[in-house]
C-alpha positions in Angstrom: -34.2 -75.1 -8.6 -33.9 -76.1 -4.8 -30.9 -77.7 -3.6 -31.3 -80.7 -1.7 -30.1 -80.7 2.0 -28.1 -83.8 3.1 -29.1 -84.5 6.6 -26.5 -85.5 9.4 -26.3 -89.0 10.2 -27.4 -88.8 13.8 -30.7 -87.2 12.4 -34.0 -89.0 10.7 -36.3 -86.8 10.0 -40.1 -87.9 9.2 -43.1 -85.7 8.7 -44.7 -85.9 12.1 -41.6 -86.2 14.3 -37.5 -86.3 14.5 -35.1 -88.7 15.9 -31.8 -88.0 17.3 -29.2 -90.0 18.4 -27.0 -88.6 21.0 -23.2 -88.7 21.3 -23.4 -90.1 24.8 -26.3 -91.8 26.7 -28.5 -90.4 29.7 -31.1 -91.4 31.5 -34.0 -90.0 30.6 -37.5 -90.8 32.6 -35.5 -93.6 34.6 -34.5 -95.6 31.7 -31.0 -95.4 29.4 -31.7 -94.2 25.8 -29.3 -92.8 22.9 -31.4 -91.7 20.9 -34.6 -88.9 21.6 -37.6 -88.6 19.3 -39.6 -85.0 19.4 -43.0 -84.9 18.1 -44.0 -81.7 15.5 -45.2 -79.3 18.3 -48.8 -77.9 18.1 -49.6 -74.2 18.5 -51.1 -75.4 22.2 -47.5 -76.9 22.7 -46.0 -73.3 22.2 -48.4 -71.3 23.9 -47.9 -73.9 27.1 -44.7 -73.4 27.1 -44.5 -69.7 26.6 -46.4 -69.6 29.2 -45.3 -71.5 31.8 -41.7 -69.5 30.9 -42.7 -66.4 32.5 -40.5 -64.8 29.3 -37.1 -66.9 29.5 -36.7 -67.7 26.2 -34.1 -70.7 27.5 -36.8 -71.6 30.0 -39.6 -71.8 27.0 -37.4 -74.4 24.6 -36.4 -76.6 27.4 -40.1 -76.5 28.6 -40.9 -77.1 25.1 -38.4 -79.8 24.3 -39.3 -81.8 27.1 -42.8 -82.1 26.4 -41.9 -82.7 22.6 -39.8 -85.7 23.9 -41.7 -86.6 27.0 -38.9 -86.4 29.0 -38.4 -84.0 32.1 -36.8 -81.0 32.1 -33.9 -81.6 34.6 -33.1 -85.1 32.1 -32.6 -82.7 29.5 -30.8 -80.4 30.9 -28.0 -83.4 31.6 -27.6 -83.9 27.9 -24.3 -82.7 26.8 -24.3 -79.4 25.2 -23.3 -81.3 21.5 -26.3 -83.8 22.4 -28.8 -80.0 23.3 -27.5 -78.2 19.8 -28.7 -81.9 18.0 -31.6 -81.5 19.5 -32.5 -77.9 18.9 -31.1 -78.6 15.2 -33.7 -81.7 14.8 -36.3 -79.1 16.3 -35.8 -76.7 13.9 -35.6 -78.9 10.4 -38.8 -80.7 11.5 -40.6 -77.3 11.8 -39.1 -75.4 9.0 -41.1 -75.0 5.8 -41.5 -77.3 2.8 -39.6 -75.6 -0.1 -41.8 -75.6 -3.0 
């Protein structure tokens, strides 16, 4: 029997993407937001960003989260670190495995 995960409130998760609302606004493409949405990644998604990396793993997620959100790297890297570990934490629910 699978135990059913309560999600945080500053988290809505849907099938194709995630939604996170931040603890503090930025600007993000020139425009205020609280909240950012990333899209399921593709396997083109990772290989682009492995690649353009050259093998920093911190390099690859940003690269990764920032085409996931359509945002620019240096906008996320002004997120607040509670605001980054959201994001990595929405990142990770949307691509983990259905339980059966």
């Amino acid at each position: 029997m699978s135990k059913l995960t309560k999600l945080p409130v500053w988290m809505n998760l849907r099938a194709d993407a995630v939604t996170v609302t931040l603890s503090k606004v930025i600007e993000a493409n020139s425009v205020q937001v609280d909240k950012l949405t990333l899209r399921a990644p593709t396997v083109r998604d990772i290989r682009a960003a492995t690649q353009a990396s050259n093998g920093d793993d911190e390099q690859r997620e940003l690269i990764l989260f920032a085409s996931l959100t359509e945002v620019s790297p240096n906008d996320l890297e002004t997120l607040a670190l509670k605001d980054y570990t959201r994001l990595q934490a929405g990142y990770f629910r949307l691509v983990q495995d259905d339980e059966l």
